[in-house]
N, C-alpha and C positions, 0 to 999 in steps of 0.2 A: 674617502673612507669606505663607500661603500666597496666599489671595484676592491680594495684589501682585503675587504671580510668575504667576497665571494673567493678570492684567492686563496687565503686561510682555510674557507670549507673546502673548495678542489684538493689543496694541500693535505689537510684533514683527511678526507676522500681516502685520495691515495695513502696515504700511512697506514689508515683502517686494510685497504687493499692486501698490503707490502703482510701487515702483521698476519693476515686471514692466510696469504702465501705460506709463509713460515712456517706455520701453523701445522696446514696441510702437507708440508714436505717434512719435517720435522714428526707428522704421523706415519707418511709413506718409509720415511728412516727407520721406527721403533719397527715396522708391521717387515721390515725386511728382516733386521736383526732378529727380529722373532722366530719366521720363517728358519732361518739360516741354524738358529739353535737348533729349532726341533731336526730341522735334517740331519745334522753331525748325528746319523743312526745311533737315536736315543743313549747319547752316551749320556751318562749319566754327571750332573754339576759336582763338580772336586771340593766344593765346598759343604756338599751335601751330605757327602760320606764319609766323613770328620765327626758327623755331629757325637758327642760324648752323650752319656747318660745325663748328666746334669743339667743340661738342655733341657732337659724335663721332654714332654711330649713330642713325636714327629708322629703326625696320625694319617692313615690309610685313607685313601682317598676315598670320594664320596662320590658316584657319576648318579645324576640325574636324568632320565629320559629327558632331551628335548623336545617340544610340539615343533615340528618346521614352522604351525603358524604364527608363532610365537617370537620367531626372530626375521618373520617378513619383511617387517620397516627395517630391520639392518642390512636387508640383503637387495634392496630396491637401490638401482642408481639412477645418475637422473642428477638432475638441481635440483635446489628449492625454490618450489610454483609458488610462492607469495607473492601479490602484488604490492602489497606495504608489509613494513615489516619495523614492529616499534621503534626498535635502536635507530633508524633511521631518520626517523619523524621527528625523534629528540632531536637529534641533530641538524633535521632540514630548521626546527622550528626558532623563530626570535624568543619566544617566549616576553612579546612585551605584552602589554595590557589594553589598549587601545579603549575608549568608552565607544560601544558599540550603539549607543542609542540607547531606543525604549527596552531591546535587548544589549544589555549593559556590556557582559564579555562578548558580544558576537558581532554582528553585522545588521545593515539597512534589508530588507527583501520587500522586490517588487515583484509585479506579475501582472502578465496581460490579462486582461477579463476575459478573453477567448481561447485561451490555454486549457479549459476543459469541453469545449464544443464537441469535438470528434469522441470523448470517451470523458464520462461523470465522473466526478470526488466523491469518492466512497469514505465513508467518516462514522471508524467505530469507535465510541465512548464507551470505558471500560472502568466500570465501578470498581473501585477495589479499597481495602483498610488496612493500613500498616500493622501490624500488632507485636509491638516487641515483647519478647517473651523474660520480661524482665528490663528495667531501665531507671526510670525515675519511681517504680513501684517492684516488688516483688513479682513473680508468675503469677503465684496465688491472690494477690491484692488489683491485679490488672483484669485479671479472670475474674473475680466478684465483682467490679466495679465497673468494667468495661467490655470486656470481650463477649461474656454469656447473654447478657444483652442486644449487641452486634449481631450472633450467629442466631438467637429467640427473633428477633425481628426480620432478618432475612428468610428464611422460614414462611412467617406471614406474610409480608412485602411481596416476597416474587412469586407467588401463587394466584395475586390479587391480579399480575397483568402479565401474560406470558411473554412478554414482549422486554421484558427488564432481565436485564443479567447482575451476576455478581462473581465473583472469585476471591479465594482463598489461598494463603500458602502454606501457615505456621502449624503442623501438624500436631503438635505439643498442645495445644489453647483447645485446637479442634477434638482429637479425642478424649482430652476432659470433659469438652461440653456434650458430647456425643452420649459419654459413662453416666451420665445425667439425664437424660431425657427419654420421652417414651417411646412405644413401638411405632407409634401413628404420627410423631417427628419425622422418626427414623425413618418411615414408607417416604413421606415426603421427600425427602432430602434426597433421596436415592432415584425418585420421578423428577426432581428438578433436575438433577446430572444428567441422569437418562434423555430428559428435554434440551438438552444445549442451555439450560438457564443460569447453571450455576457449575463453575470446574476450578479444579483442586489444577492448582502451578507449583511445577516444583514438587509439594510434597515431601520433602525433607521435615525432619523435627521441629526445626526451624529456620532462618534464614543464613545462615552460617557467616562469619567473617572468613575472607577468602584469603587474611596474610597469613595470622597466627595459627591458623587451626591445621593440623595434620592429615595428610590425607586420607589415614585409617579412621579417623573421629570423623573428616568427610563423608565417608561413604557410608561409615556403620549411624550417622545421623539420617542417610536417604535411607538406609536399607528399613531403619526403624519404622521409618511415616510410609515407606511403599508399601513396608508389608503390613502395616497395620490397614492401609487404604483396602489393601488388597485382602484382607480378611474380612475386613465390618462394610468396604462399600464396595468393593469387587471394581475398582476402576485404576488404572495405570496412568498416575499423570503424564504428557506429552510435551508440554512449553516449560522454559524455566521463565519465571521472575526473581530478581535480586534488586531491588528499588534502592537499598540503603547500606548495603556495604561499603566498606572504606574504601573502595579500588577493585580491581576486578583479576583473578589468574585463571591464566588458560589451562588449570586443572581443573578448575572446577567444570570449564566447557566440556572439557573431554571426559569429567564423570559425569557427566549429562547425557554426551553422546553414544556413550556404552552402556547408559542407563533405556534407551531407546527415544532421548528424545531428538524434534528434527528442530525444534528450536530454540531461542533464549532470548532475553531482555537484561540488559544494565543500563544504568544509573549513573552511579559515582566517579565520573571520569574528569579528568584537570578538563580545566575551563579553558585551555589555549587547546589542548586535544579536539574535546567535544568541534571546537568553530571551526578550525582545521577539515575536520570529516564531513560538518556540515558543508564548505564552504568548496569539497571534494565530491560533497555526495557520495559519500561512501560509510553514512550512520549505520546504513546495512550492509554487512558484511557475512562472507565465511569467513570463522575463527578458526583455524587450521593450525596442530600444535607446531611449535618448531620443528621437533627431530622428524616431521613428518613427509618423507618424499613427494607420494603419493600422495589424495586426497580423503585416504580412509577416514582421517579424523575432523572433518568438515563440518561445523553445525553451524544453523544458519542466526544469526545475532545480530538483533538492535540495538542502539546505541542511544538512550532519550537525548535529546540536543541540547536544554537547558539545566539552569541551576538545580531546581530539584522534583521532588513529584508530585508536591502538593498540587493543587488548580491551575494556582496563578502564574505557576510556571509550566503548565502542561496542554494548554488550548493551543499556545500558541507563542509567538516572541515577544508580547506585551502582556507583563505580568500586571498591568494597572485595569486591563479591559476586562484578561481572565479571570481575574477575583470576582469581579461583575457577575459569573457567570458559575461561580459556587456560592449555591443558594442555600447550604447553610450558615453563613454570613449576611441575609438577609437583615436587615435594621431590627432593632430588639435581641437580638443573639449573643450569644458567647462571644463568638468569636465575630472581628470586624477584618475591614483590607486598610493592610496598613499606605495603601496610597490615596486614602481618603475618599475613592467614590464606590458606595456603597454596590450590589448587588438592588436590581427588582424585580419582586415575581413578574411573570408573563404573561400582559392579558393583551384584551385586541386590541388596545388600544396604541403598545407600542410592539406589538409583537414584530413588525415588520422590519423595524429599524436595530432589535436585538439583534433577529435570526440572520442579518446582515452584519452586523459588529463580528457576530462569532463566527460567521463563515468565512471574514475576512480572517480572522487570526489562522481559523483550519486553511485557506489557502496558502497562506502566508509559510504556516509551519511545512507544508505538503510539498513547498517549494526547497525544501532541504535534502527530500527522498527521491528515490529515481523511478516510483511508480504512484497510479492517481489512489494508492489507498493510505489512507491516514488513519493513526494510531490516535486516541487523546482520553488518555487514563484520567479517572474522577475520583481521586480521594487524595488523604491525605493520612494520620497517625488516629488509630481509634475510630476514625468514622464510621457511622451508619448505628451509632450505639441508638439513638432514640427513634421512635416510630417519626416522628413529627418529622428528622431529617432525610428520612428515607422518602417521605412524601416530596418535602422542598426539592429535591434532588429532582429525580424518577419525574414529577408529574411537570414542572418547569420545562426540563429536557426535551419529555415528549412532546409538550407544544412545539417547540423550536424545530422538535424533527418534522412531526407533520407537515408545517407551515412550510419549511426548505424541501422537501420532498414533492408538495404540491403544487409546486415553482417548477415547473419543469426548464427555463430558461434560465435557469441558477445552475442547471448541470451540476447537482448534488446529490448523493443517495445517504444520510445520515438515519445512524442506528444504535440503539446499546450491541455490547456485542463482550464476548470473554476474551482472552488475550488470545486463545486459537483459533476463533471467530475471524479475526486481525489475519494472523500467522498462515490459515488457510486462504483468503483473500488473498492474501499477497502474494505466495506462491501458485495460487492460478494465474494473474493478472501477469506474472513474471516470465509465465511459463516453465515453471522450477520444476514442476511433478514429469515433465512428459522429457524423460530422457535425454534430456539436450545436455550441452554439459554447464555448467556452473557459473560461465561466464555472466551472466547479467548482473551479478553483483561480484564487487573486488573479496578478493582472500588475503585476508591479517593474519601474521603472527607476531607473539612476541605480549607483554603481557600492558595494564593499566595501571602501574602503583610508579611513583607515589602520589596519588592524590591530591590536588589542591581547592579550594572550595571558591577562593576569591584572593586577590591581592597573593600577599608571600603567604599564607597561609595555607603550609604543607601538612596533610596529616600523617607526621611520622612518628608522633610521639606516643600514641596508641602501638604501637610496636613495641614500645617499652613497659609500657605502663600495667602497674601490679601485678609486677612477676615476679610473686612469690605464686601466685594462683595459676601462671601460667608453665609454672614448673610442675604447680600439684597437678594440674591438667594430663600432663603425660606419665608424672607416676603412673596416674588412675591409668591411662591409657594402658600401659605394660601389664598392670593388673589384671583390667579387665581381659584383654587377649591372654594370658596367660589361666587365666580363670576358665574359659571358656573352650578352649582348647583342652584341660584335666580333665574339665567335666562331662567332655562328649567323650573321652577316655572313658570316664567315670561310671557313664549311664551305659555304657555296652558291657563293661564288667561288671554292673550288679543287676545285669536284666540276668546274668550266666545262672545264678546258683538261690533258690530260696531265698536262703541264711542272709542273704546280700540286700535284699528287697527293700529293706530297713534305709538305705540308703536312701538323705532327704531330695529326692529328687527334683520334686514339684518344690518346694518351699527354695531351695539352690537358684532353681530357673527362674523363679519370680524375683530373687534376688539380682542375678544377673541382669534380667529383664529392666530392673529400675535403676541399676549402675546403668546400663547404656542409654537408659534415657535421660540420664544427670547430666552420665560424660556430655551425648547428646545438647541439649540443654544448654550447657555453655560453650559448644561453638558456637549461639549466638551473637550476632555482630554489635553486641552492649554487654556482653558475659568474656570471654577471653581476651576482648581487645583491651579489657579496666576500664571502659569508659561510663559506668553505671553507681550509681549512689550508693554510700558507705555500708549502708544496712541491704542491699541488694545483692555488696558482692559477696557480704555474711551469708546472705543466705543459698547465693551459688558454693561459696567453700562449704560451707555445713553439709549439703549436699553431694559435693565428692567427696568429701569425707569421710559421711556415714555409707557411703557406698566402697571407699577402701576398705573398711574395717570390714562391709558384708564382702568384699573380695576375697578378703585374707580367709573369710570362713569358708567361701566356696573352695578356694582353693587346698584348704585344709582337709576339710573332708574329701574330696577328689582324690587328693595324694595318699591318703589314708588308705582307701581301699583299694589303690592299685597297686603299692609296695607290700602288701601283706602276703609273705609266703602263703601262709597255712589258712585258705580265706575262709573254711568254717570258724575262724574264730573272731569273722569280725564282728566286732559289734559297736555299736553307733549311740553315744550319749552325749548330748548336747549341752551337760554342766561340764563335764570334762575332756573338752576335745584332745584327742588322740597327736596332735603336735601342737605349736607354737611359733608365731614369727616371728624372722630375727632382729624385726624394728616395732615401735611404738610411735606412734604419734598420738601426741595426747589432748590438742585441739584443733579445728580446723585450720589455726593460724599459725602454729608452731610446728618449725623442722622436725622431721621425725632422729629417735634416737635410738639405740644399739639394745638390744635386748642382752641381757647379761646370762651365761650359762654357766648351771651352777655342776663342775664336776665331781665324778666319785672316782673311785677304781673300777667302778661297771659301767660300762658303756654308755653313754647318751647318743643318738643316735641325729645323724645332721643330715637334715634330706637338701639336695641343691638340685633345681629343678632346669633346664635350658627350654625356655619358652620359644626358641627359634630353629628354625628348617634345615638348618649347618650345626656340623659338627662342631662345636667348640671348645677350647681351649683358655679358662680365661681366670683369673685371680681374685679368690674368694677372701671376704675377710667378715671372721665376728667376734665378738665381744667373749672372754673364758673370767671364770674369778678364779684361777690359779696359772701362774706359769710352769707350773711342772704337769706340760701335756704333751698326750701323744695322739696324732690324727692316724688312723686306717683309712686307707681307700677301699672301694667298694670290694675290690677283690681282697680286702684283707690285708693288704701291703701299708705298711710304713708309708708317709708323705711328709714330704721337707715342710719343714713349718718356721716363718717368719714372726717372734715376738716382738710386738710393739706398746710401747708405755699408752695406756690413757693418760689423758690428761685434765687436769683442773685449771682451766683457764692457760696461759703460756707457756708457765713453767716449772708448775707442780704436778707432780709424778702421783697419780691416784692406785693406790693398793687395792681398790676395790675390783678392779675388773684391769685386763690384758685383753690388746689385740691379739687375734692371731690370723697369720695369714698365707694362704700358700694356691699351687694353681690347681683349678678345679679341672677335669675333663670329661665332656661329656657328649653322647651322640645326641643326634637332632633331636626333638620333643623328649628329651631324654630326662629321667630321673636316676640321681646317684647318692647311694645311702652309706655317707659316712660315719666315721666311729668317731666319736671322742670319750678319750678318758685320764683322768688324773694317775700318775706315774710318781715313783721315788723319784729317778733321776732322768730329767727329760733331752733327749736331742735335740731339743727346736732352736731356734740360732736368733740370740739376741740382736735388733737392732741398738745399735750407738747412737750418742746424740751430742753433738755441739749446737751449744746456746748462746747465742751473741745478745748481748746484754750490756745495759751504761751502768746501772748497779746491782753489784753482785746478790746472789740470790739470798746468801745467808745459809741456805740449807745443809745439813749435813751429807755428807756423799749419800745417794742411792743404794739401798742392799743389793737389786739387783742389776739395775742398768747402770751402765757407763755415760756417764754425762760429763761435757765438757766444758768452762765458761769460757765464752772467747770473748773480746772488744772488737766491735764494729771496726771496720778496718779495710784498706784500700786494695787488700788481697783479697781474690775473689776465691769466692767459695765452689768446687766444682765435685759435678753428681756425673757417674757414666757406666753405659750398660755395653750389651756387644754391638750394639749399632751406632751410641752417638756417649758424645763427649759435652757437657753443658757446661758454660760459664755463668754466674750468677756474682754482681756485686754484693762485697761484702760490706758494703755499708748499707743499703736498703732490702737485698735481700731477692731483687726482680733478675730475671732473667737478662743474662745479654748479648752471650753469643750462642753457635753449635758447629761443634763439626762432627759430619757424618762420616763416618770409619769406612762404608765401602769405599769415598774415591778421597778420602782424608783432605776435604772444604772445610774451610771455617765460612759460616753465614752469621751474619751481621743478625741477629734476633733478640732488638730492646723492648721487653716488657712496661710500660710505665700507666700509670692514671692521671684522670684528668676530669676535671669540673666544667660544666656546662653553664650559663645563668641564664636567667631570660632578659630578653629585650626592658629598657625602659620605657617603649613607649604605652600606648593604651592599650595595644593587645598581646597581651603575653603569654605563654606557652599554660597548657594545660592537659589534660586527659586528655585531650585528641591531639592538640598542635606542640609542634616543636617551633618555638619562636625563639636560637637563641639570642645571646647580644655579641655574637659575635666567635674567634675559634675558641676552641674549647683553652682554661687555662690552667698549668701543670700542678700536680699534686703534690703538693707541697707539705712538708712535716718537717720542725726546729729540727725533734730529738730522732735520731735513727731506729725504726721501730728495733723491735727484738726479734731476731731470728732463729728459729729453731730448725737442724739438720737433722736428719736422719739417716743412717747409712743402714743398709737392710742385706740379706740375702735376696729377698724376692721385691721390695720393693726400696728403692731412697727418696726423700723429699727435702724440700726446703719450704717452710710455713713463714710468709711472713705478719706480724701483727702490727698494721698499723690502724689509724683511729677509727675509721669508716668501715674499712674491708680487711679482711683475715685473708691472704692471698695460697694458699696452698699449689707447688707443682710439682708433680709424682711422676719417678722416671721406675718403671718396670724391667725387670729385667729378667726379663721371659723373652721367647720367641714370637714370631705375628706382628699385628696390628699393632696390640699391646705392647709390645716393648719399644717400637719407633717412631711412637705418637707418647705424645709426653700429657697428663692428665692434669687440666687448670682446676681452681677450687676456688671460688671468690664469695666469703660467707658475706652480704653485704648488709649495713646497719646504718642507713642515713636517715633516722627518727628526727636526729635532733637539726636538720638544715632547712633553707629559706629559701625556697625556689634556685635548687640545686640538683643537676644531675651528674652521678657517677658512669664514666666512661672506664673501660679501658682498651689500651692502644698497641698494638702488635708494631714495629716498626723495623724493617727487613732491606735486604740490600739486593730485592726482588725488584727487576725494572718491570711494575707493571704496567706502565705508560697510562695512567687514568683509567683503565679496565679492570674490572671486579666481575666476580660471579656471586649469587646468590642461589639458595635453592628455592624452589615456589612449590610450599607444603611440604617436604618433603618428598617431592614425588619425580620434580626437574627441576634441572640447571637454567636458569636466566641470565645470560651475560648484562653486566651494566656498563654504562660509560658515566664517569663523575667528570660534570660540564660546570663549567667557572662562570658561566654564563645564567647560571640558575646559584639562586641561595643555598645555604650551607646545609638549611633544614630537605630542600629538594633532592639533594644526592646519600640521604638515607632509605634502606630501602628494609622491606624486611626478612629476615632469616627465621627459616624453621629448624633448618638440622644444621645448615653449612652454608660455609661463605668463605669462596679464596681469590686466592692472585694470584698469578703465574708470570713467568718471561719464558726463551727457548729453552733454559739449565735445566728450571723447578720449578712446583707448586707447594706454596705454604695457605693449609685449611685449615680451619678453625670450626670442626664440628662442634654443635652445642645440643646440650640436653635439654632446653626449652627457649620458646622463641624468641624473640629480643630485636631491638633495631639495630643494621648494621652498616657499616661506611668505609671507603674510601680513599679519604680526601687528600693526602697524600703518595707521591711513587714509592710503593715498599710497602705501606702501610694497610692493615685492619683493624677496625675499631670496631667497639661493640659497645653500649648506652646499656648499663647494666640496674640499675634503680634513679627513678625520677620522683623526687618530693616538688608540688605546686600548692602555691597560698591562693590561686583564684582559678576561677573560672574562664573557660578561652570563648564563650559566648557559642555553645551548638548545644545548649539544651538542656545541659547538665546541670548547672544551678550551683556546679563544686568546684574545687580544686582537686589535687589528689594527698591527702593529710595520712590516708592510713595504714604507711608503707610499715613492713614487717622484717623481720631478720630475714634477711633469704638466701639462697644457695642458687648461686650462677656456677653450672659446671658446663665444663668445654672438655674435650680434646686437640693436641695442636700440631699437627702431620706436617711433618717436610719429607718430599717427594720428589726426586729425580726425574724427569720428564721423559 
């Protein structure tokens, strides 16, 4: 048995090999063909010079200056210098579970007693206190209750013995309590930094989760806490800590690295990983990105080797001894060890027999790493809030240290110390400063998710979970950049003229200022993941919320005074702002809806703003209360306009309000200010509708649209632009094939749904875990929903309505992106289910051979491999923007507009866990289920690509 599976791996091996081949020659193919185009002396594409007027736009190209230094790493050759490299590791590893002893997932370790003769165990203990910025409490109820407390006593404590360190990260908790206290605080605090006693990690707003959060909310969460550090304490943090995020992306290493730090620390790594690296010696590492040749992007990173950060997993690999040894668990206390032997203070009486217990565990753990310096972090969640515990701590410890220090035959040097204290040590000892190269510790790439904590207990299901918020997340996101962008327009055009002055500058910026600390705010790793308590993530949506609606204002006044021909006439009042947007959202938990615009025969004037660097092109639609309309483009010209029915639920036609819709164009940060106005007799070009239906509607024909009743039926319904031709069943209304018109293929592309449940046994799926019971099972409906067509000039659709989800796909028919990538809509509604999750499943006649891609953050492509040898929950992985499969033909993507868990598990196929309702709790803290799911909007786009 065994001899086959080593076979099967070589076999493996090789395929991996063969495909990587292909790959490359199949690039060398496209970059010839390329070549060979542009040679044929710029003759110009025969297709190109065809295009008719109705094509709507072909626009002038755009050339950007390049930086040379800017496309360095493309132009480096070379292999890639990884010495591990994750894809691999998945693959080397069994992934069984073995009981590792008193260290449960790991291994036995031994050590000779004369293994530090020739050079001492250096052993920093490094105080530190979790502080989630929101969890099982709100920010503000964790800050009264815990945090001000924490940061008031550290303050006193480390003044009292200069010999005690502490560190911080959460930059959000910190400059509150900072806005509160006095000047003669503030001296201190800034003499403890200055003293080595106390240093800011990290420094981000707060701790971030590293699947869901987007790389612009990444960075603009460090830019907030760096710059704020850097205004009120003048210091540049240097080390990252990340103790508690769900899994670990090498984006976040490389925004560290470009942020100037030389190092980093994680936590949350699968338990078959972590003993692997121990068992390698390789917990320290260079994290080096993928795409990276070179070693430019090299930061140096720790890998903690146990379960988690608290004590008893952090001295050492016996979590029953290190409890011992967090003294505040001391008899009398809150908190006890739950392996029944208490903690005792330190006197002379056993001091000697302690300082020996603990230095065995630091040997013990020391025997992991490849040099004599030991890390061994002292806290846990909240700690250090009471004076009393800062004493148990601090004065306990230092007995322990004196006592092993003054053993000079112990060959130990123990010390409090801050996590750079550590970080420097170890880089002398390594000899990493003095120019050598890199070698002494191995180079990873490749990233940590998915996560397991213990047992099959994957955390995938935080990928999914309350993404209605994780959609509102990046509205804000586009907001805010667009906001911020008008108004650095905005502030240079009203520094020009008097008259302008008037312009709310100051009150604008303090506005923005608290949108990015909201956005901010919940990249924390219990805020965007959903894994925090009902009333917590109210008051995270409340929060972005109230900062859309201060968006919409910044950005109104912004636009106001830079569209104004005649600018002596602006003028700036604050009951009546000068525009209006063209959505409403009317509470933190409700989709936003269409603002209705009421026409005359005089102009109403329609600002469309392009928040991006490219020139675009791209299809605008809003809400008119009349169909007799005519659009002007900016120059004055006529614009083809597509009318579309609102609707009242499926298939009542609302007279109150009309789409309308046509292609916007506009240059990069561009503003374009169209016309609208009511007309006798209008040009704009109805869309048509056939409605498939079991009973008929009853209604009298439409005045003005054309509506068709059809019956569900085994002729398929078919939508097509100049690129692609779509097949949809006419009995449920999903997707099912395409063919693409340049090389006239038909692809197999079945849209369907499917249901998730959890396990029956004792631990079942929750906010964090995906436990199901097994594959997902297909979605099923008696009656054939109703389907509603649309057949457009600028756009067609097919909506399907079935009980859960409102399925919408929108074929464009414009030029670009937009017209070749088909637009998903999955309104989903699963209030009323019992520990059920909605999937849906892409399924394609794509041989990806168990290979998937994912993006990490939106920033890079992470290839996967789905291993049958791991649970069904461990081959979800997570998606911020996109996730494809490819073979040598194509690639079929599935861009998404918020982040979501994604898989898979079948050749052909992508899948995406679209809403998860849970009745319990999956045992990490929460104390919940997830009960508070809301109507929400899953939007995709769905690319098929020629290779």
């Amino acid at each position: 048995q065994g001899q086959l599976s080593i076979l099967q791996e070589k076999i493996d091996h090789l395929e991996r090999l063969l495909a990587e081949n292909n790959e490359i020659i199949s690039n060398i193919r496209d970059s010839v063909i390329n070549l060979s185009e542009s040679v044929k002396d710029g003759q110009k594409n025969p297709e190109a010079i065809n295009l008719s007027a109705s094509e709507l736009f072909s626009s002038a190209s755009v050339f950007l200056a390049v930086d040379s230094e800017d496309c360095l790493f493309a132009s480096k050759s070379g292999s890639h210098g990884s010495d591990v490299q994750m894809l691999d590791v998945y693959d080397l590893l069994p992934f069984d579970n073995p009981d590792g002893g008193v260290w449960k997932q790991g291994f036995d370790i031994t050590y000779n007693e004369n293994d530090w003769d020739s050079e001492p165990l250096q052993v920093f203990v490094v105080p530190h206190s979790h502080n989630d910025p929101g969890w099982l409490k709100t920010f503000d109820d964790y800050f009264r209750d815990q945090t001000q407390h924490i940061l008031n006593n550290m303050v006193i404590k480390l003044q009292e013995d200069n010999r005690r360190k502490f560190m911080w990260s959460e930059i959000s908790y910190f400059s509150k309590w900072w806005d509160g206290i006095d000047s003669q605080k503030k001296d201190a605090v800034k003499r403890l930094i200055k003293d080595g006693q106390f240093e800011i990690v990290t420094g981000g707003w707060v701790m971030p989760d590293e699947a869901s959060a987007h790389y612009f909310a990444l960075i603009d969460q460090l830019i907030e806490g760096h710059q704020w550090l850097e205004k009120n304490l003048g210091v540049k943090p240097k080390s990252g800590w990340a103790v508690d995020p769900f899994g670990h992306s090498p984006t976040m290493a490389y925004l560290l690295k470009r942020t100037g730090f030389s190092s980093m620390l994680i936590q949350r790594v699968h338990y078959s990983i972590k003993k692997h690296f121990a068992m390698q010696k390789t917990l320290e590492f260079f994290w080096r990105q993928n795409w990276d040749l070179g070693s430019g992007t090299d930061i140096l990173c720790h890998m903690m080797p146990f379960y988690s950060y608290d004590v008893p997993h952090t001295c050492g690999p016996d979590p029953k001894i290190c409890c011992q040894f967090d003294f505040k668990r001391l008899p009398g206390g809150r908190v006890s060890c739950p392996w029944r032997v208490p903690p005792e203070a330190i006197h002379a009486g056993n001091i000697q027999h302690r300082a020996w217990m603990i230095l065995d565990q630091y040997r013990k753990k020391s025997k992991l790493f490849r040099t004599k310096v030991l890390l061994a972090p002292l806290g846990d969640d909240f700690r250090y809030a009471e004076s009393s515990e800062w004493d148990q701590q601090y004065q306990n410890y230092q007995k322990l240290f004196d006592y092993m220090n003054s053993h000079p035959e112990w060959h130990v040097k123990a010390q409090f110390g801050t996590l750079s204290d550590y970080f420097e040590a170890l880089r002398k000892e390594s000899n990493l400063d003095e120019k050598t190269s890199n070698s002494f510790f191995p180079v990873v790439s490749g990233d940590f998710f998915t996560y397991a904590d213990r047992d099959h207990h994957y955390w995938s299901g935080y990928f999914t979970s309350r993404p209605f918020y994780k959609r509102l997340d990046r509205v804000m996101e586009s907001y805010l950049r667009a906001a911020e962008i008008l108004y650095s327009m905005a502030l240079v055009q009203s520094s020009k003229s008097e008259k302008m002055s008037v312009f709310p500058s100051v009150d604008n910026y303090k506005l923005l200022t608290e949108a990015r600390r909201n956005l901010g705010l919940f990249q924390h790793h219990d805020a965007i993941t959903g894994t925090s308590k009902d009333w917590v993530v109210v008051d995270y949506g409340t929060r972005l919320f109230h900062s859309v609606m201060n968006l919409k204002k910044v950005i109104i006044d912004s636009a106001h005074i830079l569209i104004l021909k005649d600018k002596s006439a602006y003028n700036y009042d604050t009951r009546t702002p000068f525009l209006k947007m063209d959505d409403v959202q009317s509470s933190q938990d409700f989709l936003p809806h269409k603002t209705v615009i009421k026409l005359t025969s005089q102009p109403r004037y329609l600002l469309i703003y392009n928040p991006m660097e490219q020139e675009r092109s791209s299809v605008v639609s809003v809400n008119v209360n009349s169909p007799r309309v005519k659009l002007l483009s900016p120059l004055g010209k006529p614009v083809t306009v597509q009318i579309s029915a609102v609707w009242d639920g499926a298939t009542s036609v609302s007279h109150e309000a009309y789409q309308i819709s046509f292609v916007a164009h506009l240059p990069p940060l561009g503003l374009g200010v169209y016309q609208l106005l009511e007309v006798q007799s209008s040009e704009a070009v109805l869309a048509d509708y056939d409605i498939y239906i079991r009973n008929s509607r009853q209604d009298k024909p439409d005045s003005l649209f054309k509506i068709k009743e059809m019956q569900n039926s085994v002729d398929s319904i078919i939508l097509e632009n100049s690129y692609m031709k779509l097949w949809f069943s006419g009995m449920s209304g999903l997707l099912e094939k395409i063919n693409t018109k340049e090389d006239g293929k038909n692809h197999q592309m079945k849209v369907e749904f499917a249901w998730y449940g959890t396990t029956s046994n004792r631990d079942k799926s929750g906010a964090y875990l995906f436990i199901p019971d097994g594959e997902a099972k297909p979605y099923i409906f008696t009656d054939p929903p109703t389907i509603r067509v649309a057949h457009g000039r600028i756009f067609s659709e097919v909506v399907c309505f079935f009980h859960h989800v409102t399925h919408t796909m929108r074929l464009y028919k414009v030029q670009g992106l937009e017209g070749q990538s088909l637009e998903v809509s999955n309104i989903v509604d699963i209030r009323g289910e019992y520990n059920r999750e909605l999937a849906m499943r892409i399924s394609s006649d794509i041989n990806s051979q168990n290979r998937f891609y994912t993006d990490l953050n939106g920033y890079q492509i992470q290839p996967r491999l789905t291993l049958s040898k791991l649970p069904l929950q461990a081959n979800i992985y997570p998606m911020t923007t996109m996730a494809y499969i490819q073979d040598a033909g194509f690639r079929l993507t599935l861009h998404s507009a918020q982040s979501l868990g994604v898989a898979s598990l079948k050749n052909g196929q992508l899948e995406v866990i679209m809403d998860r309702r849970l009745m319990q709790d999956d045992n990490r803290g929460l104390g919940q289920g997830v009960q508070d799911n809301k109507i929400t909007a899953n939007i995709f786009r769905l690319l098929l690509e020629r290779r």
